[in-house]
TORNU-836071 format. One record per residue: residue number from 1; residue in three letters; y, z, x of N, C-alpha, C, O in turn. Coordinates in steps of 0.001 Angstrom, whole numbers, plus 524288, in hexadecimal, padded with zeros to 5 digits. Example, Ala and Ser with C-alpha at 12.3 -4.5 7.8 and 13.67 -1.06 7.14 Angstrom:
<recs>
<1, "ALA", <7E9C6, 81E78, 83386>, <7EE6C, 81E78, 8300C>, <7F31C, 81E78, 83390>, <7F309, 82111, 8379C>>;
<2, "SER", <7F736, 81BA8, 83232>, <7FBDC, 81BE4, 83566>, <8001E, 81EBE, 83264>, <80472, 81F67, 83461>>;
</recs>
This chain:
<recs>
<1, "UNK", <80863, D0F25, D4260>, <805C1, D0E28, D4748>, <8043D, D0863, D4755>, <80065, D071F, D44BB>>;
<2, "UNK", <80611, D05D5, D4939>, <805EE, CFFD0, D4D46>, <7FFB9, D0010, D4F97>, <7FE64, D03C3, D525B>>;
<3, "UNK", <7FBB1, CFB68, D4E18>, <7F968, CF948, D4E8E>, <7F600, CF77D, D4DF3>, <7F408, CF980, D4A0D>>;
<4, "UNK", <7F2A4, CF360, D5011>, <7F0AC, CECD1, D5059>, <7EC98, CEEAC, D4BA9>, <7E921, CF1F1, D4C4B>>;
<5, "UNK", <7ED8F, CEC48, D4774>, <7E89F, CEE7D, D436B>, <7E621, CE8C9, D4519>, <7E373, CE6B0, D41B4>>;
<6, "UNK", <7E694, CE6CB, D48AF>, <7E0D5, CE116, D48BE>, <7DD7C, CE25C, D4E77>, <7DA55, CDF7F, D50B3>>;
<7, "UNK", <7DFBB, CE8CB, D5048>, <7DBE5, CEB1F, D5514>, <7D6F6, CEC77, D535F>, <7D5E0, CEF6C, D4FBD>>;
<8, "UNK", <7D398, CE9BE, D56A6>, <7CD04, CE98A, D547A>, <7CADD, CEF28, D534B>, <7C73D, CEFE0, D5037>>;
<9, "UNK", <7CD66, CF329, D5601>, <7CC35, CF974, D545B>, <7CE81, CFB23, D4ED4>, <7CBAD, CFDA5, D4BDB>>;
<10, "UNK", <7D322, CF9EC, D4D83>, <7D364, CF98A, D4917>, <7D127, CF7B7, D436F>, <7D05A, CF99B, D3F16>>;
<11, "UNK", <7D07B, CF18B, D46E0>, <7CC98, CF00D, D4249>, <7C6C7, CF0FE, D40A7>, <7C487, CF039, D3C79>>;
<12, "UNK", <7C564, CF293, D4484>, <7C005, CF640, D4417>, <7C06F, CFBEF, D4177>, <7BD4E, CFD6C, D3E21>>;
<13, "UNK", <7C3B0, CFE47, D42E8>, <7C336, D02DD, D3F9A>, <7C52F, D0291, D3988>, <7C378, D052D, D35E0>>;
<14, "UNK", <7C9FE, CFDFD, D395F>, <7CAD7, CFEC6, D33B9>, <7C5FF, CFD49, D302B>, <7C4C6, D0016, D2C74>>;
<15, "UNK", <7C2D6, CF807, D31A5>, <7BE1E, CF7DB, D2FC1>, <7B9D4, CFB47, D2EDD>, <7B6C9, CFB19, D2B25>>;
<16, "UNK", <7B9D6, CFF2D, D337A>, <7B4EB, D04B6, D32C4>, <7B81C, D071B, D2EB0>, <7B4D6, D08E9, D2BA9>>;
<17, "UNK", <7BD5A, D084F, D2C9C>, <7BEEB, D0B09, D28B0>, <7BF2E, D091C, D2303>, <7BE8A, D0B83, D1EE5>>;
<18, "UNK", <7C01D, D04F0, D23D1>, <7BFB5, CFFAF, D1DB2>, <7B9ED, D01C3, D1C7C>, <7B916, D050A, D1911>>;
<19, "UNK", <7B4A7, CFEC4, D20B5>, <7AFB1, CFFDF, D1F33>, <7B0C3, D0672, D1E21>, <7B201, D07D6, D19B2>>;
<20, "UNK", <7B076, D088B, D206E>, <7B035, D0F32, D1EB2>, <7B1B1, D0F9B, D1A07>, <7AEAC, D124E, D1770>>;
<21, "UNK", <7B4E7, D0E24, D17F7>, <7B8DE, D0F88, D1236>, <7B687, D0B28, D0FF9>, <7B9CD, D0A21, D0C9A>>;
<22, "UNK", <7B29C, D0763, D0F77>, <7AF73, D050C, D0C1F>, <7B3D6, CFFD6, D0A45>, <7B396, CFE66, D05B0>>;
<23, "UNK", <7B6A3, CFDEA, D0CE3>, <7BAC2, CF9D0, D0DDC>, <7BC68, CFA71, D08FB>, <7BA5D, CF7CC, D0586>>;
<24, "UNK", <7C0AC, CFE4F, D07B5>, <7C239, D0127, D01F8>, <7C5C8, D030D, D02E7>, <7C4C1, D0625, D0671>>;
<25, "UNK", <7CCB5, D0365, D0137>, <7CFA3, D0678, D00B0>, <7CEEE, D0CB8, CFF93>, <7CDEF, D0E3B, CFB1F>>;
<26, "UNK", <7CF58, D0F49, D02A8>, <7D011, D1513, D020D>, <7D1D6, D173C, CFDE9>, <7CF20, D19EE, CFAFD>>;
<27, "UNK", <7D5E1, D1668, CFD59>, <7D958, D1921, CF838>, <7D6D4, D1536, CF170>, <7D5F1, D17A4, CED62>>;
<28, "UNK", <7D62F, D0F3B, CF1E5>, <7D6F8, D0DE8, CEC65>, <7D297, D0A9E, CEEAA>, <7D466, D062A, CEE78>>;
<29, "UNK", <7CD5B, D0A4A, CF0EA>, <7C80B, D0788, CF19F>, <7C8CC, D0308, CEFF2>, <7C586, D0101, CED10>>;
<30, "UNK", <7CD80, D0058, CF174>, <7D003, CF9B8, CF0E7>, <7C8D3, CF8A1, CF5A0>, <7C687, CFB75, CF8C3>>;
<31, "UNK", <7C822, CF49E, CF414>, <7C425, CF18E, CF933>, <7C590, CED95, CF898>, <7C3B1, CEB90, CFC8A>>;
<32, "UNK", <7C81D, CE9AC, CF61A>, <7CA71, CE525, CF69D>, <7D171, CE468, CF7E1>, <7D3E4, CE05F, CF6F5>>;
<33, "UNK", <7D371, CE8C5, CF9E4>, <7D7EC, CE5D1, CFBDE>, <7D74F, CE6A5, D0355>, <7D379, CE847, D05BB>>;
<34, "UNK", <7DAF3, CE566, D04D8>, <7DBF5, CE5D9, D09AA>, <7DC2D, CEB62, D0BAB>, <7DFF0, CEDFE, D0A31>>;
<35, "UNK", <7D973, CED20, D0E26>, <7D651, CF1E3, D1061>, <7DA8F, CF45B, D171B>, <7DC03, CF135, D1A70>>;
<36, "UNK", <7DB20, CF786, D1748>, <7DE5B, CFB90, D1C30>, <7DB28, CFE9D, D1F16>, <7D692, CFF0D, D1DB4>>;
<37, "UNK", <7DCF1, D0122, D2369>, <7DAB8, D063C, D2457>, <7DF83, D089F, D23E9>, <7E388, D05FD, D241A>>;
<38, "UNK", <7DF9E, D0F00, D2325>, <7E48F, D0F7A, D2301>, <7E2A4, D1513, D2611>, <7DE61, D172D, D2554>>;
<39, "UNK", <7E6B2, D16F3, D2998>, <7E6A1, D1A21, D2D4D>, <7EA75, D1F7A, D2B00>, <7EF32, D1F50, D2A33>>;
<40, "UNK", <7E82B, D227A, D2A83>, <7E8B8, D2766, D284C>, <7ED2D, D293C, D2C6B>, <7F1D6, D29D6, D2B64>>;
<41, "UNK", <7EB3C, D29D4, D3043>, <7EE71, D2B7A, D345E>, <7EEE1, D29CB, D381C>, <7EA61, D28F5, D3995>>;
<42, "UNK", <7F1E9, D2862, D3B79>, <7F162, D26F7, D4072>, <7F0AB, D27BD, D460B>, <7F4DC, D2816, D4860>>;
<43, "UNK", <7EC32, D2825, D492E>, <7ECC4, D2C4E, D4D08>, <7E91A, D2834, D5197>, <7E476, D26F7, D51CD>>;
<44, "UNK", <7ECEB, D272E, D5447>, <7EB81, D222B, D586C>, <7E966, D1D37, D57C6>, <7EC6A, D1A5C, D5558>>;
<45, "UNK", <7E543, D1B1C, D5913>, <7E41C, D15F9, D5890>, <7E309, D1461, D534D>, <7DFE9, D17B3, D51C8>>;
<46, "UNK", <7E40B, D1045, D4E89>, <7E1CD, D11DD, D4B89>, <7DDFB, D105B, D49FB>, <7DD68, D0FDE, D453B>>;
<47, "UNK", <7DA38, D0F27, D4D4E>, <7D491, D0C4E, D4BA0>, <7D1DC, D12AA, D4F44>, <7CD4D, D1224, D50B5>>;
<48, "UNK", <7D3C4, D16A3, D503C>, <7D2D1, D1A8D, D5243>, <7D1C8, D1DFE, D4F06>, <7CE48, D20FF, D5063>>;
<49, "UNK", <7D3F6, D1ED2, D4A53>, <7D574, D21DC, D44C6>, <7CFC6, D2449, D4321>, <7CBA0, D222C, D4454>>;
<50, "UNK", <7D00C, D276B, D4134>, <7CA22, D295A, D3FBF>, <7C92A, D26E5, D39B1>, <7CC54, D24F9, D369F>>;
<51, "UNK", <7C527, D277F, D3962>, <7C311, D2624, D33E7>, <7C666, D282C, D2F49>, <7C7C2, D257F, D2B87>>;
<52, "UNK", <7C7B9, D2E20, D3037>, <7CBFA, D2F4B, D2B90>, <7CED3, D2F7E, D2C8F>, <7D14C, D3358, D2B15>>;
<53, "UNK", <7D140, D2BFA, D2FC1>, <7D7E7, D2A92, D2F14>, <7D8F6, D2502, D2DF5>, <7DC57, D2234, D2FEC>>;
<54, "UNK", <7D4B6, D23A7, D29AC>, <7D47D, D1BF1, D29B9>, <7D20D, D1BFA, D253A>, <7CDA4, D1D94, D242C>>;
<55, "UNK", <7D5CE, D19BE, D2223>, <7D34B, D1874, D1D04>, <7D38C, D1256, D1A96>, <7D70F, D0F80, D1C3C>>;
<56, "UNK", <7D040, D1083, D171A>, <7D21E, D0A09, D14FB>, <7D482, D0B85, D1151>, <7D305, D0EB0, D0E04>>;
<57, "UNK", <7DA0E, D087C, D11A5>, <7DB43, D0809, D0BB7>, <7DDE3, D0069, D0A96>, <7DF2B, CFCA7, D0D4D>>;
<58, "UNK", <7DD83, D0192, D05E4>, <7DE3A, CFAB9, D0516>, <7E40B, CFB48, D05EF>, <7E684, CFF5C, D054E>>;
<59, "UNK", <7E602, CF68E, D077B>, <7ED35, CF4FE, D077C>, <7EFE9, CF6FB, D044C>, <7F438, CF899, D05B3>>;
<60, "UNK", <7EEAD, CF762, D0045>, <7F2DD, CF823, CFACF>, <7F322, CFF30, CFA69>, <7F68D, D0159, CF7CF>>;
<61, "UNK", <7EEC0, D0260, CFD95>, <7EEA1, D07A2, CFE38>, <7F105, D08FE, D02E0>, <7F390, D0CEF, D03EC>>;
<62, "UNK", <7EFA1, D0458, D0630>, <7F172, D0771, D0C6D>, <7F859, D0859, D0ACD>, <7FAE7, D0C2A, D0C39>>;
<63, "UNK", <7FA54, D0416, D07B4>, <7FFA8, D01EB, D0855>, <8011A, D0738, D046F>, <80564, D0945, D052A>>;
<64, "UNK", <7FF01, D088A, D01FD>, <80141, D0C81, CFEA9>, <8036C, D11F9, D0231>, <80760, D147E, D0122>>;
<65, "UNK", <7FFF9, D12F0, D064B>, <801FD, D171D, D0A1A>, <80615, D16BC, D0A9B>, <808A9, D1AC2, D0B24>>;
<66, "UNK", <8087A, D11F3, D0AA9>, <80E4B, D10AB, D0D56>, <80DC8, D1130, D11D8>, <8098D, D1232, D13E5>>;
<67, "UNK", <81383, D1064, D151B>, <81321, D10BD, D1A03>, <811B2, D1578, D1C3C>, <8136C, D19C4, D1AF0>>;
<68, "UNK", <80EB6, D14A3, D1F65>, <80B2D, D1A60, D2448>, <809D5, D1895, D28D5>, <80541, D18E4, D2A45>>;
<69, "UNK", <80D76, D167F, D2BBF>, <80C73, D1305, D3209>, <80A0C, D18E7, D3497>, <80742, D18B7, D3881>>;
<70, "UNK", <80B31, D1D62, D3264>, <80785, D2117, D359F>, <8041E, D2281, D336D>, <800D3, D249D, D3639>>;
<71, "UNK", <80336, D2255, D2F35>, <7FE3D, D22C9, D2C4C>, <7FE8D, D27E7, D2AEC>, <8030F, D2972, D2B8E>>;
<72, "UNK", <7FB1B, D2BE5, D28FA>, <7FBA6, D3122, D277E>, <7FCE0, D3105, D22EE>, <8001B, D343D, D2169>>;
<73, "UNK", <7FA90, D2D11, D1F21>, <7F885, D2D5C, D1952>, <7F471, D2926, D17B4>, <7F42B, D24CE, D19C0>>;
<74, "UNK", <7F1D7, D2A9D, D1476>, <7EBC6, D2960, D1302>, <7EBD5, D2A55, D0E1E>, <7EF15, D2CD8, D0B9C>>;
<75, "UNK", <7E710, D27AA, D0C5B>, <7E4FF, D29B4, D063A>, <7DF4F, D2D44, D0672>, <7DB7E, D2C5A, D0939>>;
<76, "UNK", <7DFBC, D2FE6, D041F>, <7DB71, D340C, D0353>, <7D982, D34C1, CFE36>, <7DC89, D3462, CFA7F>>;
<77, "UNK", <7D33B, D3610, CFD59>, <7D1E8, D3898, CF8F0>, <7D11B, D3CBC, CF9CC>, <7CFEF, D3E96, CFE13>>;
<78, "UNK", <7D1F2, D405C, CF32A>, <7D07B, D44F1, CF15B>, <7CCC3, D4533, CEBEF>, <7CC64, D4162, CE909>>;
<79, "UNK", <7CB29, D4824, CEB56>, <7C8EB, D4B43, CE794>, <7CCEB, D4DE0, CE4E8>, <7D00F, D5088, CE765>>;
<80, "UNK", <7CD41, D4D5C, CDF1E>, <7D0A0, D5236, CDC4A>, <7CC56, D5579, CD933>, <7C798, D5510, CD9E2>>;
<81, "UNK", <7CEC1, D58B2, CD5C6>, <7CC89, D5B31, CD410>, <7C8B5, D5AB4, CCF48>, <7C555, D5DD2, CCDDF>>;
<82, "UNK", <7CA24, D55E4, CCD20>, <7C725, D5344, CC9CB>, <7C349, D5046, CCD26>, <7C17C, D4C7A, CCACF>>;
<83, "UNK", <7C120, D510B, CD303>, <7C037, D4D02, CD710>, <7C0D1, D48C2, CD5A1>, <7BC9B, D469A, CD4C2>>;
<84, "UNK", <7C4A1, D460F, CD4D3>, <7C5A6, D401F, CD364>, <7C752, D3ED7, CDA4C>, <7CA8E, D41AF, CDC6F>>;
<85, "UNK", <7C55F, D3B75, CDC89>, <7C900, D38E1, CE18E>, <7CF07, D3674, CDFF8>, <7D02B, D32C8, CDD15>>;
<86, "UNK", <7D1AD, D394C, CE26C>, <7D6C9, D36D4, CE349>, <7D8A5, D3572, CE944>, <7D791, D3809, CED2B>>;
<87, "UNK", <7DBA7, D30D1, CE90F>, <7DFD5, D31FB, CED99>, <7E3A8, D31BA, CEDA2>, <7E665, D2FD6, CEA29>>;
<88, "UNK", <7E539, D33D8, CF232>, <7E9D4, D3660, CF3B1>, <7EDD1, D31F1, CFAEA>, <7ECB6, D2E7D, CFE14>>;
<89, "UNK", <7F0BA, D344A, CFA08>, <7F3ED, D3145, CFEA8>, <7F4F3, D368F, D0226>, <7F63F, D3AD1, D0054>>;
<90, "UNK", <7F465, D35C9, D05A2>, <7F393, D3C7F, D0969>, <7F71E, D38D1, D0FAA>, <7F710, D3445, D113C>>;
<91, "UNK", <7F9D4, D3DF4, D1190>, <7FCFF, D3BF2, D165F>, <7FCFD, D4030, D1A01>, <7FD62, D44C9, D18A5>>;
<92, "UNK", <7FC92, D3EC0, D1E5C>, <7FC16, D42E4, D22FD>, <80121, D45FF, D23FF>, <8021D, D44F3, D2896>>;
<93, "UNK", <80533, D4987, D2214>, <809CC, D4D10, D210C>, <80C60, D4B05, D29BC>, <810C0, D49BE, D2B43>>;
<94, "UNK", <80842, D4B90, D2C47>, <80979, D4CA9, D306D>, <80C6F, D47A1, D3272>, <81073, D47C9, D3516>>;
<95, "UNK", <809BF, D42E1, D30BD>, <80BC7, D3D95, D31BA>, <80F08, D3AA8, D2F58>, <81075, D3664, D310A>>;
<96, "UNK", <81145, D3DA7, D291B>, <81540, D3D27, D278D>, <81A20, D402D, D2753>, <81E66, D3E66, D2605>>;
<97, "UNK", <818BB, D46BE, D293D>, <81D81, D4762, D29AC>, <81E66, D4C72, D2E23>, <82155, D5042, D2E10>>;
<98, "UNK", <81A01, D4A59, D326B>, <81AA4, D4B5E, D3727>, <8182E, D5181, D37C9>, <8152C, D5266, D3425>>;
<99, "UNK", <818A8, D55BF, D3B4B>, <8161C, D5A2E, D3B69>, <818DB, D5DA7, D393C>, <81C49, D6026, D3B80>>;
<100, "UNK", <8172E, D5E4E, D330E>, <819FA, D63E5, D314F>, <81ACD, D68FA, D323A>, <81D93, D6B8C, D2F42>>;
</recs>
């Protein structure tokens, strides 16, 4: 999805989500590299997106997704059974391989 990441709605919300996430990579709590929002999913405007469909992650994590011009993968934590936090790479089935 095509567009203007220097639209002032944009740049306001990616900032309410950086501050929200404590200006910290999601997946590996980098705070010193170059910081993203990254859009879980996509569903109209995207400074429209709700709170959980927007996460920070630093460059070197976002880039690891690989390509997702539609988005419909994210990083997530869990709990195992030892409750240790892990994460995981999680993808929306519907936006990659359409309605099963």
């Amino acid at each position: 999805m095509a567009f203007n990441y220097k639209d002032p709605r944009w740049q306001k919300r990616r900032l309410e989500i950086m501050e929200r996430d404590g200006w910290k990579c999601f997946a590996c709590w980098d705070e010193s590299s170059e910081l993203h929002v990254h859009h879980k999913i996509y569903s109209g405007q995207p400074w429209d997106a709700s709170d959980d469909d927007l996460q920070t992650l630093c460059k070197r994590c976002h880039e690891k997704l690989g390509p997702h011009p539609k988005a419909g993968i994210w990083y997530e934590t869990f709990t195992d059974e030892t409750e240790t936090i892990r994460l995981t790479v999680k993808c929306d089935p519907y936006v990659y391989f359409g309605n099963l």
